[in-house]
C-alpha positions in Angstrom: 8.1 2.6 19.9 10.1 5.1 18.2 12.8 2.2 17.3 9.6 0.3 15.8 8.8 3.0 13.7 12.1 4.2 12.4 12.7 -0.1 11.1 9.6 0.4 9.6 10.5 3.1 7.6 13.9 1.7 6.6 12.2 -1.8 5.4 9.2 0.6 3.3 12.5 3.0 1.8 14.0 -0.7 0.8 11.2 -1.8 -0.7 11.2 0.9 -3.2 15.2 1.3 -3.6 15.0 -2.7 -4.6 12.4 -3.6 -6.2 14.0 -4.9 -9.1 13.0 -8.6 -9.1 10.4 -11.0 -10.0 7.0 -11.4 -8.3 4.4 -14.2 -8.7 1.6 -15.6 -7.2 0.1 -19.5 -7.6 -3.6 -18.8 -8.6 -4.6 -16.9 -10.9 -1.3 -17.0 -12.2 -0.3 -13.2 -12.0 3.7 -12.4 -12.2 5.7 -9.4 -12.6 9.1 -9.0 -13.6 11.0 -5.5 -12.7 14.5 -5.2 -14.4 17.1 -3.2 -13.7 17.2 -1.7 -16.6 13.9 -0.5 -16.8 12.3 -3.4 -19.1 9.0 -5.0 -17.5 7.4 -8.1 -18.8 4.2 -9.5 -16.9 1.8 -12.5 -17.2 -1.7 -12.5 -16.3 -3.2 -15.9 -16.7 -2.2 -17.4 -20.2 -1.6 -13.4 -21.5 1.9 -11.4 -21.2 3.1 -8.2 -22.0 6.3 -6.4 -21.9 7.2 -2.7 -21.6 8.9 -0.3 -19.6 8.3 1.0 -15.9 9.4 3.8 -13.2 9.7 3.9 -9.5 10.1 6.9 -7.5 8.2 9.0 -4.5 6.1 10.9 -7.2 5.9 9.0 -10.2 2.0 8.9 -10.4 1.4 12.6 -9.1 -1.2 13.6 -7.9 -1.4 10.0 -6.2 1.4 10.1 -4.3 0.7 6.9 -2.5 2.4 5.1 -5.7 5.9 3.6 -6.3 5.7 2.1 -9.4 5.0 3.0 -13.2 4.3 0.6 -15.2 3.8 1.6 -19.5 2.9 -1.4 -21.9 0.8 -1.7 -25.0 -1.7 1.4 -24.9 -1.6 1.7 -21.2 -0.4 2.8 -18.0 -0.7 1.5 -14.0 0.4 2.8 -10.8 0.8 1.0 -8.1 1.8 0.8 -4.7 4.3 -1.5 -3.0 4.9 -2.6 0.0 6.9 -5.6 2.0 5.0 -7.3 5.1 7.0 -10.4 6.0 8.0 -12.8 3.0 5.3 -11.3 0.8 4.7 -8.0 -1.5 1.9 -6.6 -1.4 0.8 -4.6 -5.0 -2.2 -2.2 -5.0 -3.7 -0.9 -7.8 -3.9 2.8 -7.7 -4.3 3.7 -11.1 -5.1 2.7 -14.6 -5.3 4.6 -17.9 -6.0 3.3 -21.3 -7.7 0.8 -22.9 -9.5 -1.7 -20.6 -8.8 -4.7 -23.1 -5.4 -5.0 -23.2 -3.3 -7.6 -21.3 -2.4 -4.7 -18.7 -5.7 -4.3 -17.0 -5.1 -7.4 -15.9 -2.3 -7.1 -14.3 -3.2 -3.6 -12.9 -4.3 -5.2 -10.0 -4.2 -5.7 -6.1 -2.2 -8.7 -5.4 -0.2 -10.9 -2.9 3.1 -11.8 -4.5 6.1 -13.6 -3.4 9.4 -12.5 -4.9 11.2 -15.5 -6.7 15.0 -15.7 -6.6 15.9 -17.0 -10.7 
């Protein structure tokens, strides 16, 4: 049990050291692209938007439970992510600014795969 745990903690601590990538679904078309150098575009539907994002253990304090950062047009989203199997799952924890821009949209719970470009 304690072997079960301690693997589950090394695969949640790699999910956050690499999350650089690019993440999709198939319907509604949601994707988000993480570079390495801090540049973040996403598509929501036939909408995208690029800006920046953060990752780190308290980058949304007080809400801990987030990983990610994610600033573009006149907003901000936290979100928490996590690997189970094949698939990354994004929760929305978080949302600031305005409601009508492209972001909201993608602030968002989702199941994503990660795509390999």
């Amino acid at each position: 049990m304690r072997l079960l745990f301690y693997l589950l903690l090394v695969v949640s601590s790699h999910v956050c050291a690499d999350l650089a990538g690019h993440y999709s679904s198939l319907r509604p078309m949601l994707a988000h692209t993480f570079n390495a150098d801090n540049r973040y575009k996403g598509r929501f539907e036939a909408q995208t938007i690029e800006g920046i994002w953060e990752q780190g253990a308290n980058v949304c304090e007080p809400f801990n439970e987030a990983s990610i950062k994610i600033y573009a047009g006149s907003g901000q989203c936290c979100l928490a992510v996590k690997q189970l199997g094949d698939r990354y799952i994004f929760s929305k924890i978080l949302f600031s600014g305005d409601y009508k821009t492209q972001l909201y949209g993608l602030c968002s719970h989702a199941v994503l795969e990660r795509r390999v470009d």
